[in-house]
N, C-alpha and C positions, 0 to 999 in steps of 0.2 A: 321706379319699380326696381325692387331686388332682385338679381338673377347669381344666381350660384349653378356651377360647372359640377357638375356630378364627377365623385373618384371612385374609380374602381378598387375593390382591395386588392387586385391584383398585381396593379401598376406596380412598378418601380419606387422606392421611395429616395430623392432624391440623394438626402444627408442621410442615407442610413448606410451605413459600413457592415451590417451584417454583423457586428461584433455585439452582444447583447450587451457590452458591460461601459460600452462607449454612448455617447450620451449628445445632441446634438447645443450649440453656445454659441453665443450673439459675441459676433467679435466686436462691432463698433454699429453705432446710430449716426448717421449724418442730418444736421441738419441745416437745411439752407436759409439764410434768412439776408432780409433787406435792410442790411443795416450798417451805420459805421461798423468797423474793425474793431478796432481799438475799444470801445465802447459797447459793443458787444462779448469781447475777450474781458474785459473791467467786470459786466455783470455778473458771466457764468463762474468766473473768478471770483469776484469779491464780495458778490450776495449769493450765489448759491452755497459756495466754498469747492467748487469742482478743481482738482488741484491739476494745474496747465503742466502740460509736459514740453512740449514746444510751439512754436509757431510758424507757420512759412510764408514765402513774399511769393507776388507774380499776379499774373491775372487773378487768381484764385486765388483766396488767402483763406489758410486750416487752421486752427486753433486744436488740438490733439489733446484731449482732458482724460487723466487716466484714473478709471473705475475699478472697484477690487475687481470685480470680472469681466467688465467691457470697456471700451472706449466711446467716449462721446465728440463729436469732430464736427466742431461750429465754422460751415461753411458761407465765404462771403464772396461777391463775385465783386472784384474791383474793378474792373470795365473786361467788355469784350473783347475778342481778337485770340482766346486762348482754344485749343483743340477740346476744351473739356466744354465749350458754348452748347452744342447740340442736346449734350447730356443734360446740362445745367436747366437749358430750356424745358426739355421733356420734362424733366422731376417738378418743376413750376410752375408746369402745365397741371400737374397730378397731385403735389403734394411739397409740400417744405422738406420732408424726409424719408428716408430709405435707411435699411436695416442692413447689415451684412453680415450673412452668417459665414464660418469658416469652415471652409471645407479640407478634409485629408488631400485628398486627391482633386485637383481642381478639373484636369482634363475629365474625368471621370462625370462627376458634379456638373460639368456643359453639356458632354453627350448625354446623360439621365437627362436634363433639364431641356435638350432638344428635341429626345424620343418623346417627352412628355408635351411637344406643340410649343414651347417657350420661343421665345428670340431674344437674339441680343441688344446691346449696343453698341454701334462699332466692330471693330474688330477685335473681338477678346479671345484668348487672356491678353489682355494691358499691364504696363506699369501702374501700383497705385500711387497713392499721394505719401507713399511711407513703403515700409518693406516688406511688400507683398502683392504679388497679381493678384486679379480681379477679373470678372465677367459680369456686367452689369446688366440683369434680364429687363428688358425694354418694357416698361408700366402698364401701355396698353395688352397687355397678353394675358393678365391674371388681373383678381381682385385681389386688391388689398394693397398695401405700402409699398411701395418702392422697393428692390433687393437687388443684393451684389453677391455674388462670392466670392470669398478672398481665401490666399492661403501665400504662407511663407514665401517670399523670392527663393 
């Protein structure tokens, strides 16, 4: 059965700045998948044509594929033991991927996202996987995709 959380128009809107001429943008899509590395960076690389920007080692391994307006970031989990496990899990429990929109103001975009009943995960703001904090709002609290907000270091 479908159940949808009723908005009020009154609420808060999170990613709204109040500025009419500012516009809310998907910084990056992550998506998690159970696959070799290498052979997963090979596909979205060389039959999609998603053009790789970098890549990183460790427990986690990111592939950072850069889009005219977003970024797309092919997550792989190379074995466990990493602080980001907890997360990895939840999103695997819910979904292969999470959205992350970017926010002006990150501190701001938590407390809106806390008046509004959200929670976290972890202790945010985090370091992300690249250059910019993060608050990743815990899946079970809303419907729909997985979501982070990120914004500049």
């Amino acid at each position: 059965m479908f159940h949808q959380r009723a908005c009020s128009s009154t609420a808060p809107k999170i990613l709204d700045s109040g500025d009419s001429s500012s516009s809310v943008d998907i910084h990056h899509v992550g998506q998690l998948v159970d696959a070799e590395f290498e052979s997963a960076v090979e596909f979205y690389r060389d039959t999609l044509g998603l053009p790789l920007r970098e890549t990183t080692d460790g427990f986690v391994r990111v592939a950072f594929f850069e889009l005219p307006s977003a970024e797309f970031h092919l997550i792989v989990r190379e074995e466990r033991g990493s602080p980001a496990d907890e997360l990895l899990d939840t999103i695997g429990r819910r979904s292969t991927a999470h959205v992350a929109f970017e926010a002006a103001d990150l501190a701001t975009a938590m407390a809106d996202a806390a008046d509004a009943g959200l929670q976290f995960v972890g202790d945010p703001p985090e370091d992300g996987l690249g250059p910019y904090r993060r608050a990743f709002v815990a899946p079970d609290g809303h419907v729909g995709v997985p979501f982070e907000f990120v914004a500049s270091a």
